[in-house]
Backbone bond lengths (Angstrom), bond angles and torsions (degrees), N, CA, C in turn:
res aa  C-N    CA-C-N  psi(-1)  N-CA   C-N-CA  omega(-1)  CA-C   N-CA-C  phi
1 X - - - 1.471 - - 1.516 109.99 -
2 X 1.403 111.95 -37.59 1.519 114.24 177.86 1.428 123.78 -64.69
3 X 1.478 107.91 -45.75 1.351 115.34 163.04 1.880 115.65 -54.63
4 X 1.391 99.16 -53.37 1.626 80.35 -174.70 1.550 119.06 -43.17
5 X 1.437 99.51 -48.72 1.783 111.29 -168.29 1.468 108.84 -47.81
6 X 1.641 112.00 -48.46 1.929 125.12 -177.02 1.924 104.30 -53.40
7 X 1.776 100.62 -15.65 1.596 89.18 -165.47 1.664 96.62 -102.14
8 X 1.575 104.98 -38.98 1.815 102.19 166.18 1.462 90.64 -30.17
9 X 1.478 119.92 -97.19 1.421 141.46 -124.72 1.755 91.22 -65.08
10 X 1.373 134.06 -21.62 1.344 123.48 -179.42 1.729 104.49 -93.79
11 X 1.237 116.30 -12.82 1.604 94.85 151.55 1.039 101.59 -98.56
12 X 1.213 168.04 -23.63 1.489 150.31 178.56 1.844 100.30 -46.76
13 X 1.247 117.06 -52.66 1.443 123.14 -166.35 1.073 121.43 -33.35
14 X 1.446 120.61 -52.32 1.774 129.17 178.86 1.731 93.37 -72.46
15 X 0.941 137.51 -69.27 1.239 121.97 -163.36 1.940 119.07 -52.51
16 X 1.371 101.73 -37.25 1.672 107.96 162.18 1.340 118.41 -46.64
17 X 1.650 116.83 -46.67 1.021 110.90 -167.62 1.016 132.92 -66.44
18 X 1.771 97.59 -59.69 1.700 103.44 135.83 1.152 143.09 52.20
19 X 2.005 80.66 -103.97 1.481 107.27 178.10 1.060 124.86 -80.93
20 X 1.621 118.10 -15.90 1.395 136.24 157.43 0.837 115.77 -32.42
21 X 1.695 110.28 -71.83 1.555 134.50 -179.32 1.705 117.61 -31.45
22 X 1.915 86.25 -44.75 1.912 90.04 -150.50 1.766 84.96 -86.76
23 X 1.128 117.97 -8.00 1.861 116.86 166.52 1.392 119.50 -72.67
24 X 1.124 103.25 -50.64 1.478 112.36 170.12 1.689 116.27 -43.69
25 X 1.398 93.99 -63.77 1.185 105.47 171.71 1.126 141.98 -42.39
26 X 1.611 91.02 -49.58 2.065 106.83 167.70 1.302 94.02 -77.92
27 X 1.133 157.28 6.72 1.832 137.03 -158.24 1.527 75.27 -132.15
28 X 1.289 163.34 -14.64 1.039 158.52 165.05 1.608 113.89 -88.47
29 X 1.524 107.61 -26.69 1.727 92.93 171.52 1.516 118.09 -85.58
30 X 1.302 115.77 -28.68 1.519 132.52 178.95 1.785 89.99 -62.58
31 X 1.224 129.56 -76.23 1.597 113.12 -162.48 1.806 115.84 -76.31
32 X 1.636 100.61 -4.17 1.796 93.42 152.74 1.332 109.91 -63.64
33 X 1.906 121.77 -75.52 0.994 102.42 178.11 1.376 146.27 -62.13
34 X 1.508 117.48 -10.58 1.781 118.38 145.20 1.641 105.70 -22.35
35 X 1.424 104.00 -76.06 1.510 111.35 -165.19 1.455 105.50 -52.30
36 X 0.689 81.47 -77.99 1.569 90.99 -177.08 1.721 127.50 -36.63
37 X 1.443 118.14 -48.57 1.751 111.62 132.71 1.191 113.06 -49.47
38 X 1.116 148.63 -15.10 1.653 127.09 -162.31 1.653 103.11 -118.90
39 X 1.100 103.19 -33.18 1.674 87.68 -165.51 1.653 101.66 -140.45
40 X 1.627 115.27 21.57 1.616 105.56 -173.02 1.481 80.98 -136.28
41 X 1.269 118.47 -62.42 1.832 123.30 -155.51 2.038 87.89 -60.47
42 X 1.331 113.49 157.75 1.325 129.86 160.12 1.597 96.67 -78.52
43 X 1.405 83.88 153.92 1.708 102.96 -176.77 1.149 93.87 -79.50
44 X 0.856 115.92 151.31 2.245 132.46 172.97 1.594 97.75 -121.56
45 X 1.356 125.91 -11.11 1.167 117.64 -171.07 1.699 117.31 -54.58
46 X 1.426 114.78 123.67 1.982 92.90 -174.65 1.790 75.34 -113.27
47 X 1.671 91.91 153.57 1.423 122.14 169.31 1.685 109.85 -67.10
48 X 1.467 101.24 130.89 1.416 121.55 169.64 1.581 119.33 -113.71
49 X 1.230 98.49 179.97 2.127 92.79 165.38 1.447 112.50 -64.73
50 X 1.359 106.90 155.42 1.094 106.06 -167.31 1.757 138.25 79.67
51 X 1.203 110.67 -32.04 1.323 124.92 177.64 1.608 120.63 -53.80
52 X 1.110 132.79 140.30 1.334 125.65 -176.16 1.960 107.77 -97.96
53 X 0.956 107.64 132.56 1.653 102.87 -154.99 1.500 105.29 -137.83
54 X 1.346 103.79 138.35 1.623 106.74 -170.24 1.398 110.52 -135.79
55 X 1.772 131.90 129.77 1.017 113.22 -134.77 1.186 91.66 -160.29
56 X 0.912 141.46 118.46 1.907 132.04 161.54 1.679 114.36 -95.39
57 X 1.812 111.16 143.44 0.953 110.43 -147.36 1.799 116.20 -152.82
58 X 0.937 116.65 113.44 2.087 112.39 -171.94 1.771 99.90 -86.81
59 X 0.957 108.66 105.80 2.020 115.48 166.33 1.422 90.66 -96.46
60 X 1.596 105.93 144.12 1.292 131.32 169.10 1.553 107.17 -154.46
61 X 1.576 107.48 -169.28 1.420 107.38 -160.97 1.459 87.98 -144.27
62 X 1.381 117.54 144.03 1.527 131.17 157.64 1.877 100.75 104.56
63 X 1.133 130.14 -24.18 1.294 155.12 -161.65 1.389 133.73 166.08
64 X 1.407 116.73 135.98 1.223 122.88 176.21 1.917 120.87 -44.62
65 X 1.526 113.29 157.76 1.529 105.99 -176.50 1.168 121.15 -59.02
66 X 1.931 111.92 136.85 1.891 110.65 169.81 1.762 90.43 81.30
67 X 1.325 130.34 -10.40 1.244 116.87 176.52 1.568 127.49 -87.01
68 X 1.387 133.32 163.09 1.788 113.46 -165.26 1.618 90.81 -42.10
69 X 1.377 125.67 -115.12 1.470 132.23 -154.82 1.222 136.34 -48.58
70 X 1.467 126.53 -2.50 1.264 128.36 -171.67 1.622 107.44 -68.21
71 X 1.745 99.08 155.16 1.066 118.01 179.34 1.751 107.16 -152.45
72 X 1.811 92.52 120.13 1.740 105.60 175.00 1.227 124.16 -50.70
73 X 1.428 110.02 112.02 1.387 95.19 168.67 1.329 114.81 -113.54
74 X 1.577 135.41 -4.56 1.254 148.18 141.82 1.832 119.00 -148.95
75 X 1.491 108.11 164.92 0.947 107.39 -179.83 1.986 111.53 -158.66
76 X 0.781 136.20 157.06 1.353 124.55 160.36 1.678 117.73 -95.64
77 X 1.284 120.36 -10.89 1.361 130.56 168.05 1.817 120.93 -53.45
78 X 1.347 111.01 58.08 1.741 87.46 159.54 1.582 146.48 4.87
79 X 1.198 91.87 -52.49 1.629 117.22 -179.50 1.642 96.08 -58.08
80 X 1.526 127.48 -71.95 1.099 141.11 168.22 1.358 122.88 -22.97
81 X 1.448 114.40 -70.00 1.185 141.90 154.79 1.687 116.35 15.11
82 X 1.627 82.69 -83.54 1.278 145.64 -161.12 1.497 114.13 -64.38
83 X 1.642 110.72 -40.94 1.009 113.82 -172.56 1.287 110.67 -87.15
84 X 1.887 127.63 140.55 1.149 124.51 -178.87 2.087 110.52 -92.68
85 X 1.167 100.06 -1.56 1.501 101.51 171.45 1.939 115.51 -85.50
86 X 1.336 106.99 -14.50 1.375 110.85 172.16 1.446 112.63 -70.63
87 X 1.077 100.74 134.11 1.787 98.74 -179.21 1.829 106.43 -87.92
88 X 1.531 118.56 123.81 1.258 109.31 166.83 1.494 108.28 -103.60
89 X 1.753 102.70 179.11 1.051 107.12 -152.78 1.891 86.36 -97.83
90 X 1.503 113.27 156.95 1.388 110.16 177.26 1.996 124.62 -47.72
91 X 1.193 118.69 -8.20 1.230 136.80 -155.97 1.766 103.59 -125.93
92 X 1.794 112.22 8.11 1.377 108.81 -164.80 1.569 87.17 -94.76
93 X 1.451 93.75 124.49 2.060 103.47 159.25 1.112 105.34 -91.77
94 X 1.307 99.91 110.39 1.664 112.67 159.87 1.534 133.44 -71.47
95 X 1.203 126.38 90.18 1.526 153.45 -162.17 1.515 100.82 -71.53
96 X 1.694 104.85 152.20 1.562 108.43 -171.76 1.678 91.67 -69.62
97 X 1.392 106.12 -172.08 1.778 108.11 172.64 1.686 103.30 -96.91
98 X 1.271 136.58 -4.79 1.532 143.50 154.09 1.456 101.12 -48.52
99 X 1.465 133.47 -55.16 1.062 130.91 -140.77 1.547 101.18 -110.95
100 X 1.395 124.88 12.88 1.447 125.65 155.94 1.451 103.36 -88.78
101 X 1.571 105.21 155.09 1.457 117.97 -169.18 1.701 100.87 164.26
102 X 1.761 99.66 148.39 1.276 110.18 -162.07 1.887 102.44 -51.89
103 X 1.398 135.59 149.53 1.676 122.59 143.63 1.061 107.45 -63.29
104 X 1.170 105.23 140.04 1.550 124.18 158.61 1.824 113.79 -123.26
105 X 1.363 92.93 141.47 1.814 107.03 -163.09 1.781 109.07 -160.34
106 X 1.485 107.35 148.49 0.897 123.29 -156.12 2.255 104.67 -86.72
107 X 1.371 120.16 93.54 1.618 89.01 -168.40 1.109 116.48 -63.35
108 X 1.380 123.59 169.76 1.693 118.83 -134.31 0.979 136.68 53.53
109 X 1.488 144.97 -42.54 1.084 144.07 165.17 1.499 145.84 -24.97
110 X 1.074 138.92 -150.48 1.485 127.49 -173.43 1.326 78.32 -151.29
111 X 1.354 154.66 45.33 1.218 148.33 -168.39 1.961 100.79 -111.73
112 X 1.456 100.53 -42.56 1.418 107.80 170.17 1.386 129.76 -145.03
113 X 1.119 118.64 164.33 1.519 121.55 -171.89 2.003 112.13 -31.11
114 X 1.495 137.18 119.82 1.166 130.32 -149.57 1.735 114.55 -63.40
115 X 1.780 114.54 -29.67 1.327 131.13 -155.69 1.724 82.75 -88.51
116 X 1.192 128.42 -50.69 1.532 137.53 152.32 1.808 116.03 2.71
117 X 1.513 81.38 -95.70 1.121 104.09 166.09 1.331 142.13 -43.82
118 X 1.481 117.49 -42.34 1.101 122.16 -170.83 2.037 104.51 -115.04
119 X 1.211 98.44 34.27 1.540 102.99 171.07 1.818 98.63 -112.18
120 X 1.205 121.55 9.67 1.299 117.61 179.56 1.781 103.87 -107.58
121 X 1.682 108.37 -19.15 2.073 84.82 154.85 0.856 128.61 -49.38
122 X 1.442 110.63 155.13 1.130 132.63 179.81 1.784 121.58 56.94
123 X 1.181 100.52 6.91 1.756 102.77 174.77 1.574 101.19 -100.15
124 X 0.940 85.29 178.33 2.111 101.40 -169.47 1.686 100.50 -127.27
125 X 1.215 109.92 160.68 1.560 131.88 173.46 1.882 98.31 -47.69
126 X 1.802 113.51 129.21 1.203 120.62 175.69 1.974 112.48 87.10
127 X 1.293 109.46 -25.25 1.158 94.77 167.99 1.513 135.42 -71.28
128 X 1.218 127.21 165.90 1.825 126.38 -166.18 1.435 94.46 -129.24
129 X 1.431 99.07 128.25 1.460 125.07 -163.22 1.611 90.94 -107.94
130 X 1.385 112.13 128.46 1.909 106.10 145.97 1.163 106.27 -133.70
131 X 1.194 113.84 133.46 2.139 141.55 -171.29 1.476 75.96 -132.41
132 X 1.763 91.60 135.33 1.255 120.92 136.86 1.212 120.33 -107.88
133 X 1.701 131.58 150.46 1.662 125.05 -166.87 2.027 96.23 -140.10
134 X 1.290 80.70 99.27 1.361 66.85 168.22 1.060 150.90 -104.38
135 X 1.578 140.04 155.32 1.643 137.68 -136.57 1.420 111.98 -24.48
136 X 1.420 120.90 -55.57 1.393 104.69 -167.08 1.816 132.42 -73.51
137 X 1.955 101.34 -0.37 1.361 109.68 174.40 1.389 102.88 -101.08
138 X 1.280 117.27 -22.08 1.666 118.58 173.97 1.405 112.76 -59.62
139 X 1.941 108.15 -153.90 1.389 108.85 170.58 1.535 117.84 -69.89
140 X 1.065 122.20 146.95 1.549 135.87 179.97 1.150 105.37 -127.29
141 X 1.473 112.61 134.60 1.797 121.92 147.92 1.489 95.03 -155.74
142 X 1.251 111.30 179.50 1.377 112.47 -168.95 1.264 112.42 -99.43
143 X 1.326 112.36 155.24 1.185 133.42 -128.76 1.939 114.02 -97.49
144 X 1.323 122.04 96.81 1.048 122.14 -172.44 1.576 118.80 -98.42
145 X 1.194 108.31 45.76 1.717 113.67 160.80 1.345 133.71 -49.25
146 X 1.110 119.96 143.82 1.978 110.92 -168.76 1.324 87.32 -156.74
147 X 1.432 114.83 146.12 1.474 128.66 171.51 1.359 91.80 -107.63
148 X 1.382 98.96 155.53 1.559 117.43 -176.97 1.522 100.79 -160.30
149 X 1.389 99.51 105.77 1.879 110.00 166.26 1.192 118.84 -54.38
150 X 1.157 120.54 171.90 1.203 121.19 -179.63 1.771 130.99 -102.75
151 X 1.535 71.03 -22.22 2.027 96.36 152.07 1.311 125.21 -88.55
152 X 1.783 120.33 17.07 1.541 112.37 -173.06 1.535 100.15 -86.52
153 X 1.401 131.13 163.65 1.126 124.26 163.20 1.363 114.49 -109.97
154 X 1.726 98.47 124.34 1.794 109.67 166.92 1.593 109.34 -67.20
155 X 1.741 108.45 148.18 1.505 97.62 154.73 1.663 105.12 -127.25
156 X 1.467 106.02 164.49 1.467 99.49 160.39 1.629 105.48 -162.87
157 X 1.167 133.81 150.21 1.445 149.53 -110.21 2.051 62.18 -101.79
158 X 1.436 99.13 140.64 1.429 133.67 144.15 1.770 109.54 -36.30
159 X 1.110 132.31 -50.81 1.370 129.70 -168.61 2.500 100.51 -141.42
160 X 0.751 125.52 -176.15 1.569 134.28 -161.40 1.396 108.10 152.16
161 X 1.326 90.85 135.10 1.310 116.05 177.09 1.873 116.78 -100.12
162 X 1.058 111.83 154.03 1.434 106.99 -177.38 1.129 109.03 -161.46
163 X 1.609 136.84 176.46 1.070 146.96 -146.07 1.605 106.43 -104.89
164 X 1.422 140.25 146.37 1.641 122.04 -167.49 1.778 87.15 -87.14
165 X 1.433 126.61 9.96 1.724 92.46 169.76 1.715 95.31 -102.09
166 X 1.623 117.38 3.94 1.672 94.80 -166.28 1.482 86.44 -90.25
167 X 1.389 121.59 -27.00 1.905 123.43 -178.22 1.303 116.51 -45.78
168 X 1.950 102.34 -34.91 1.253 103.68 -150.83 1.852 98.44 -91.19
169 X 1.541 94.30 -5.71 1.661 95.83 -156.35 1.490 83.46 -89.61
170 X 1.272 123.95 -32.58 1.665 127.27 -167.73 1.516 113.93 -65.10
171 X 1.828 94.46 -54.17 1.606 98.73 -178.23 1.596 119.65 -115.74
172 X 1.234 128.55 13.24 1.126 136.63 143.48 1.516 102.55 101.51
173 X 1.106 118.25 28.85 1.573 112.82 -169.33 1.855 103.45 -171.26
174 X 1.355 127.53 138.70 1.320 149.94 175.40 1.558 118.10 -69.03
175 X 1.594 120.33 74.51 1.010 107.98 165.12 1.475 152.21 -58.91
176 X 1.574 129.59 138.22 1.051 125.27 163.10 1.779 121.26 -149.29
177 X 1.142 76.67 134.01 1.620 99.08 -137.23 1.363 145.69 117.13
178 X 1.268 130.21 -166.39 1.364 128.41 177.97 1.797 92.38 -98.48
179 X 1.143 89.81 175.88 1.569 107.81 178.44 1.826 122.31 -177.18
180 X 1.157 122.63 161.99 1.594 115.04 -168.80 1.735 82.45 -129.60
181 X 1.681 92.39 131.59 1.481 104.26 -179.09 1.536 118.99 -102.76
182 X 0.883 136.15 73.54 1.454 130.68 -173.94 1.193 133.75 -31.28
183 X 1.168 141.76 -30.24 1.278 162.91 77.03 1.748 154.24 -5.03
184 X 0.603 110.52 -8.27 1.829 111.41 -170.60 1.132 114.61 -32.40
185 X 1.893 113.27 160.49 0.601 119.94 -144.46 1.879 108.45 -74.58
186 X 1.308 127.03 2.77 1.080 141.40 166.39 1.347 104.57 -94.29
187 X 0.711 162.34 29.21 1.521 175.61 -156.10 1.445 117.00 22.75
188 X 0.714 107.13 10.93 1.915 117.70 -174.60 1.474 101.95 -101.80
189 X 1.650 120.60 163.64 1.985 127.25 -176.16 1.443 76.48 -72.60
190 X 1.619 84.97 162.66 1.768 111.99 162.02 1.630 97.56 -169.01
191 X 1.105 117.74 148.51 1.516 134.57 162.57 1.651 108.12 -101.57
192 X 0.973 87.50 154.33 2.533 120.19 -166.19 1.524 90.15 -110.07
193 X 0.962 112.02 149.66 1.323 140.82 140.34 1.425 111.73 -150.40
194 X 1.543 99.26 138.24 1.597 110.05 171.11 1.455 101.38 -90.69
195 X 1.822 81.41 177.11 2.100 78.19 -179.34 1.562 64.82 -148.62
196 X 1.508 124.01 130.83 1.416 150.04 173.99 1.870 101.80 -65.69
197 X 1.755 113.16 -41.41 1.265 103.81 -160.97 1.375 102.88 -73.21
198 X 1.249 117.02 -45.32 1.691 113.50 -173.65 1.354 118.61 -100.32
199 X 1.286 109.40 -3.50 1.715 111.16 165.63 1.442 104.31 62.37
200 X 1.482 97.31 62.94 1.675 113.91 178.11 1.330 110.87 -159.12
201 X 1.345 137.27 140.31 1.320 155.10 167.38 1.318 111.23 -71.45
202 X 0.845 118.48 128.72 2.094 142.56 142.97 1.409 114.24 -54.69
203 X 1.042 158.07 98.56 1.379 155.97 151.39 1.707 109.24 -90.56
204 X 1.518 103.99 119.90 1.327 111.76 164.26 1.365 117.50 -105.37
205 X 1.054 135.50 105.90 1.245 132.55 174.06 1.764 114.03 -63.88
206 X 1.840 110.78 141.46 1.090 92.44 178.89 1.559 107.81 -143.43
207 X 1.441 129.10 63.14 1.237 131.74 169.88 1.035 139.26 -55.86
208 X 1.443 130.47 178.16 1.394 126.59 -178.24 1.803 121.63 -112.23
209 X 0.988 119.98 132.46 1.547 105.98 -159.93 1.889 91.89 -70.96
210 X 1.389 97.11 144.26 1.818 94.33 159.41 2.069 80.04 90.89
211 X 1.133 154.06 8.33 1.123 122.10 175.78 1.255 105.34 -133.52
212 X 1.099 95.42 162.37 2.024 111.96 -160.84 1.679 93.96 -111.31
213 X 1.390 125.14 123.51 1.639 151.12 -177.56 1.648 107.80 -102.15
214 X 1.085 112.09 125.99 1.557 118.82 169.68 1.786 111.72 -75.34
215 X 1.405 122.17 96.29 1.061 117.46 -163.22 1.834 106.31 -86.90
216 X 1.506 93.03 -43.23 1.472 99.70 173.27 1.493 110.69 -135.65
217 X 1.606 111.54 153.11 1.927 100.77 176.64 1.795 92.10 172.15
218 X 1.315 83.51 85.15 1.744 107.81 159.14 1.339 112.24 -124.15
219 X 1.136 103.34 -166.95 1.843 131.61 -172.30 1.799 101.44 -54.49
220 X 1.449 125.98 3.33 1.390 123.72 -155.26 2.078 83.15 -127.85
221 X 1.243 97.04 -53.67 1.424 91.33 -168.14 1.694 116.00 176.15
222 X 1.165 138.05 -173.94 0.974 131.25 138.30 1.573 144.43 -139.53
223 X 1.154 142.16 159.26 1.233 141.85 -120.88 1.761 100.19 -162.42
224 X 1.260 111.50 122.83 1.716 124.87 -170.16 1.078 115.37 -112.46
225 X 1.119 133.62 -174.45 1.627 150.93 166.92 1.614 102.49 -134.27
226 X 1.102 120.01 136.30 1.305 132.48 -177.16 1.690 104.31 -138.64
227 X 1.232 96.96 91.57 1.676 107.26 176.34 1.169 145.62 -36.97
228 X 1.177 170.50 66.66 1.637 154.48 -114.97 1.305 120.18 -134.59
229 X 1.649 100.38 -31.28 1.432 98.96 168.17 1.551 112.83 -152.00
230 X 1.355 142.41 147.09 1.452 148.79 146.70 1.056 123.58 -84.77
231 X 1.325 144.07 137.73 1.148 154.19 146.58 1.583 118.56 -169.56
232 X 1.115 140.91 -163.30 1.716 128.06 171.18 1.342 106.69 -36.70
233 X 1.424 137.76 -17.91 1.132 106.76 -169.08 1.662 89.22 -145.01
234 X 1.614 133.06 128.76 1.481 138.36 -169.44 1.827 90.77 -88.61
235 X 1.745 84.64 133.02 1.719 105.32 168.05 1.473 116.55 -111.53
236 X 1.190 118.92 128.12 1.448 112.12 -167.21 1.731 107.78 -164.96
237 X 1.513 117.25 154.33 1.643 112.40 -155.38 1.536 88.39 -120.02
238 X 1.360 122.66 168.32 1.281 130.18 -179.46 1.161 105.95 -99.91
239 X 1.490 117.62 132.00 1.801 114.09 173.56 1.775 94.02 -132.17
240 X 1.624 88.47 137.07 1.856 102.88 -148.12 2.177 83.77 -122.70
241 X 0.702 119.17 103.39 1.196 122.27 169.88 1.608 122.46 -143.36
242 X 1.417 129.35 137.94 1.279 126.24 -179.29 1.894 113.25 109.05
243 X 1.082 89.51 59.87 1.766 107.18 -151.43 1.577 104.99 -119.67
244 X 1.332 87.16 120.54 2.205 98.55 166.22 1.417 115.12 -77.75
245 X 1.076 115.67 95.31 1.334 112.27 175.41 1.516 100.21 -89.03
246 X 1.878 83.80 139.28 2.000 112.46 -165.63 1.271 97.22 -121.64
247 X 1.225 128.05 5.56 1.343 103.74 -178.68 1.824 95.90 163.47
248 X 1.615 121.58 147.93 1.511 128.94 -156.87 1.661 102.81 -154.34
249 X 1.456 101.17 108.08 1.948 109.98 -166.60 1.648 79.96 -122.34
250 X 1.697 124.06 89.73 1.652 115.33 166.84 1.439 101.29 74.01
251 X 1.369 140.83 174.53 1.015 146.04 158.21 1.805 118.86 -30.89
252 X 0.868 101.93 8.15 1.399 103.02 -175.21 2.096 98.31 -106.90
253 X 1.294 120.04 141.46 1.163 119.61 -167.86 1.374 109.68 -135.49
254 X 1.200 132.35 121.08 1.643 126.13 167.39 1.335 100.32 -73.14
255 X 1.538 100.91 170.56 1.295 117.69 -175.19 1.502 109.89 -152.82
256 X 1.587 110.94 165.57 1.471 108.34 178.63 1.715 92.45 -79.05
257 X 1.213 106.28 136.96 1.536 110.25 -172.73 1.660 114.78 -67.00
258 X 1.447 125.39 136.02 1.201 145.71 -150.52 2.129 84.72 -106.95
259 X 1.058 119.71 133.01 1.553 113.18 148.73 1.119 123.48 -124.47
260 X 1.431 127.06 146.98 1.428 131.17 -140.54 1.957 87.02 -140.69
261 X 1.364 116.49 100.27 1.033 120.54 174.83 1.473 129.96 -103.48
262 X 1.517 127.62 99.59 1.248 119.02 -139.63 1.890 94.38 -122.25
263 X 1.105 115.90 -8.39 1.604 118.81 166.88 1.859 100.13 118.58
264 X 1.309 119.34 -68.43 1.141 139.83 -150.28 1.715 79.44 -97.59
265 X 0.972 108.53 -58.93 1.725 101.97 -162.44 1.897 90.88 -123.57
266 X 1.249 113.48 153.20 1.675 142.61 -151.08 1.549 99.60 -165.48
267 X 1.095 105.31 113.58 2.094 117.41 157.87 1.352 104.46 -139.87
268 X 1.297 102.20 -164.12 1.438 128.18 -169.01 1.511 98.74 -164.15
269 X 1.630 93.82 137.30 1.404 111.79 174.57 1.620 124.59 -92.39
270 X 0.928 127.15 100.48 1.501 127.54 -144.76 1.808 100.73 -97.79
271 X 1.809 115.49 -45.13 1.383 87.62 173.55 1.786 78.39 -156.59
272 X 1.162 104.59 -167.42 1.679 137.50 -162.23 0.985 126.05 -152.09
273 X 1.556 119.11 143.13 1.606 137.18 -171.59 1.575 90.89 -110.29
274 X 1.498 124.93 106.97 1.330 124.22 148.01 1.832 127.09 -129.34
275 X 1.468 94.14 86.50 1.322 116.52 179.69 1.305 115.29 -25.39
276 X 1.247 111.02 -58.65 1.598 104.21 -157.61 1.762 97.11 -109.49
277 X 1.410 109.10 36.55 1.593 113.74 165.40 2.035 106.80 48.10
278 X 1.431 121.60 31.93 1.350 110.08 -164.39 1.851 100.59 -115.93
279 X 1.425 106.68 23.13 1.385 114.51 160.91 1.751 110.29 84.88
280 X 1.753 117.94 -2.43 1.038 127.66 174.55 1.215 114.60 -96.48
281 X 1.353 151.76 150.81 1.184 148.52 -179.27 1.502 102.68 -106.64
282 X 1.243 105.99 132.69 1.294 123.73 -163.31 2.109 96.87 -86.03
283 X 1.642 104.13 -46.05 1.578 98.80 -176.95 1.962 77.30 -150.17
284 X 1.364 97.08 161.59 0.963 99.29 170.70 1.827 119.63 -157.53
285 X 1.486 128.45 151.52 1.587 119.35 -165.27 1.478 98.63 -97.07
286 X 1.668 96.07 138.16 1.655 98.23 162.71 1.588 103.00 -104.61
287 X 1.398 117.19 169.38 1.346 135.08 116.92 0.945 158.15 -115.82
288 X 1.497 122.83 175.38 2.264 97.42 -177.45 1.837 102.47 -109.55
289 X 1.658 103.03 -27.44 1.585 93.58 179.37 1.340 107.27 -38.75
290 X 1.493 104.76 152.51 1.638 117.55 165.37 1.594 111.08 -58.98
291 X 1.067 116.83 141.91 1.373 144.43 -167.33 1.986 112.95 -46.20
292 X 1.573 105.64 -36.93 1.253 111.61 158.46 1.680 136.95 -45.55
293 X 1.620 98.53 -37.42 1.303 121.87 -155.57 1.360 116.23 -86.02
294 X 1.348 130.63 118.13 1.188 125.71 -175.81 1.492 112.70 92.36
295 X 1.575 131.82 47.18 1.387 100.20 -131.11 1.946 83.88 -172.30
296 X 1.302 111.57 116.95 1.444 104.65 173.37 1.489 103.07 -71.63
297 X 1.506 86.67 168.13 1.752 93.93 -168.52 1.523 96.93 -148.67
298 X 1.442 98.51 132.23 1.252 103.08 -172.45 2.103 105.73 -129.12
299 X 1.983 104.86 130.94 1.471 106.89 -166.46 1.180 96.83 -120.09
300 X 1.655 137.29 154.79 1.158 137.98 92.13 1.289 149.74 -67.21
301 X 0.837 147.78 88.40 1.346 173.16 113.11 1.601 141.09 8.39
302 X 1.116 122.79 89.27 1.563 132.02 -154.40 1.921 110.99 -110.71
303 X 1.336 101.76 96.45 1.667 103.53 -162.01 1.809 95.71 -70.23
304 X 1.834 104.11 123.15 1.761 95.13 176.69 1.525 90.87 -103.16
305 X 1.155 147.69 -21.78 1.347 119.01 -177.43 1.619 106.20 -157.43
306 X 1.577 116.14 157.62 1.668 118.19 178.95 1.114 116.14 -143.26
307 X 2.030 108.24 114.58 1.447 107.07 -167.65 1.297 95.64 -114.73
C-alpha cells in the first residue's frame, strides 16, 4: 500500500510542477505589466469632471508667455519667479521658492477661474495648455475709468501730513527724526519730520516753479510732474511718456499699465490718446481697481498629475 501511494505522488510531481510553472508565470506577467502601467508606460490618462488635477502654470496680461508683450502677473514656476529678465506685472508678489508648487483643483469645481479650469479636458499628464480668458470671464469689479487730459491741472497742498506706516510704505524705511528727501514721491525735494506723539510725518514739499520731476519711469513707462504754480497749494500737469503700446481701438491706445503710487491716492494708467504718434500722451485713463480686474488674462499651463 505504501509503495503504491510513493508511485501516485511521483507521477503527480511533473504535472504539479507544471502548474506551478504556468502560475508563476501568470503571477509574473500580471506584476510586469503592473510595473510597467505604473511606473514605465506614459500615462494616457486625459482629465475629465471631477478629476483632481495638478498643474503648474505662468498667467500674464497683454500676451501669452516668452511672447512680444506679455507681462507676469502670477505663476507657480520658481524658475519664472526667479528670473530678473521676466517682466512682472506692477501687482506681482514675489513668493519665497518653498512656497512654489504645482495647483491642484478640482475640474468642475469653483476652486478656479471656470475657462481655467476646464481647458485641461481632455489633455493627459505633460501636456501644455494655452487659454486665453477674456475680461468678462476673468476678475470683475466695476469699472472705475477716468480720463485725464494732459492739460488738466493737479493740485496738492505745499506741505501733508501722514501716518509713519504710509512714509514707510512710500519710502521704504521708518523714520525718526527729520530728514531731507531728494526725491519724493512726486518727484520733486521735500524734507520729513516725525512727530513721536502721533506717529506721523510732516512732509514739505519743495519744488521749482516751471520744472518737470520724474515721478515714475520703469520697464512700464514713465510719468512727470510739470509744475505751474507754488503757493499753499502745488499746481502741476501730468506728462505720461515711454509707453508699450498692447493694443489700438481709433486713437485710443492700450498700454502695458503704468502705476502711479502717491500714498493717499494709487492708479494705474491703462491706455492713451497720442494724436500725432510723438510718444507723448495727449489725455490719458486711470484706474484704481487692482491691476487683475477688468483685464484679459492670458495662461500656459503644464498638467503634472491626474487623480
Amino acid at each position: 500500500m505504501a509503495d503504491d501511494d510513493v508511485k501516485v505522488r511521483k507521477e503527480r510531481d511533473p504535472i504539479m510542477v507544471v502548474c506551478f510553472v504556468v502560475f508563476l508565470v501568470a503571477s509574473l506577467s500580471v506584476i510586469g505589466a503592473s510595473v510597467y502601467n505604473n511606473y514605465i508606460r506614459a500615462d494616457d490618462t486625459i482629465a475629465v469632471n471631477g478629476d483632481t488635477v495638478s498643474v503648474n502654470y505662468v498667467g500674464t496680461y497683454y500676451d501669452y508667455f516668452n511672447d512680444v508683450n506679455y507681462v507676469v502677473f502670477d505663476t507657480s514656476n520658481w524658475s519664472v519667479t526667479n528670473n530678473d529678465n521676466v517682466l512682472k506685472s506692477n501687482d506681482f508678489v514675489a513668493k519665497e521658492k518653498a512656497q512654489h508648487s504645482p495647483l491642484s483643483f478640482t475640474v468642475g469645481g469653483n476652486q478656479v477661474l471656470s475657462m481655467f479650469g476646464n481647458s485641461v479636458i481632455g489633455h493627459k499628464v505633460g501636456d501644455k495648455i494655452r487659454v486665453m480668458i477674456p475680461a468678462g470671464d476673468g476678475y470683475n469689479s466695476a469699472s472705475t475709468d477716468k480720463v485725464v487730459a494732459a492739460s488738466e491741472t493737479k493740485t496738492v497742498r505745499s506741505f501733508e501730513r501722514i501716518p509713519m506706516s504710509q512714509f514707510e510704505h512710500l519710502y521704504g524705511y521708518e523714520l525718526r527724526g527729520n530728514v531731507e528727501i531728494e526725491k519724493s514721491v512726486y518727484g520733486w525735494p521735500a524734507s520729513a519730520a516725525f512727530n513721536s506723539l502721533d506717529n506721523t510725518v510732516t512732509i514739505n514739499y519743495h519744488p521749482v516753479n516751471g520744472q518737470t520731476y520724474v515721478m515714475v519711469d520703469n520697464d512700464f513707462g514713465k510719468v512727470s510732474a510739470a509744475v505751474t504754480s507754488i503757493g499753499v497749494n502745488i499746481e502741476y500737469r501730468y506728462v505720461v511718456t515711454d509707453f508699450t503700446v498692447v493694443g489700438t481701438e481709433g486713437a485710443n491706445k492700450s498700454i502695458q499699465m503704468i502705476m502711479v503710487d502717491l500714498g493717499a491716492t494709487k492708479f494705474y494708467i491703462s491706455s492713451v490718446v497720442d494724436a500725432d504718434n510723438n510718444g507723448i500722451a495727449d489725455s490719458f485713463v486711470t484706474r484704481t481697481e487692482s491691476e487683475r480686474y477688468n483685464q484679459d488674462l492670458y495662461f500656459e499651463i503644464e498638467i503634472v498629475s491626474i487623480n
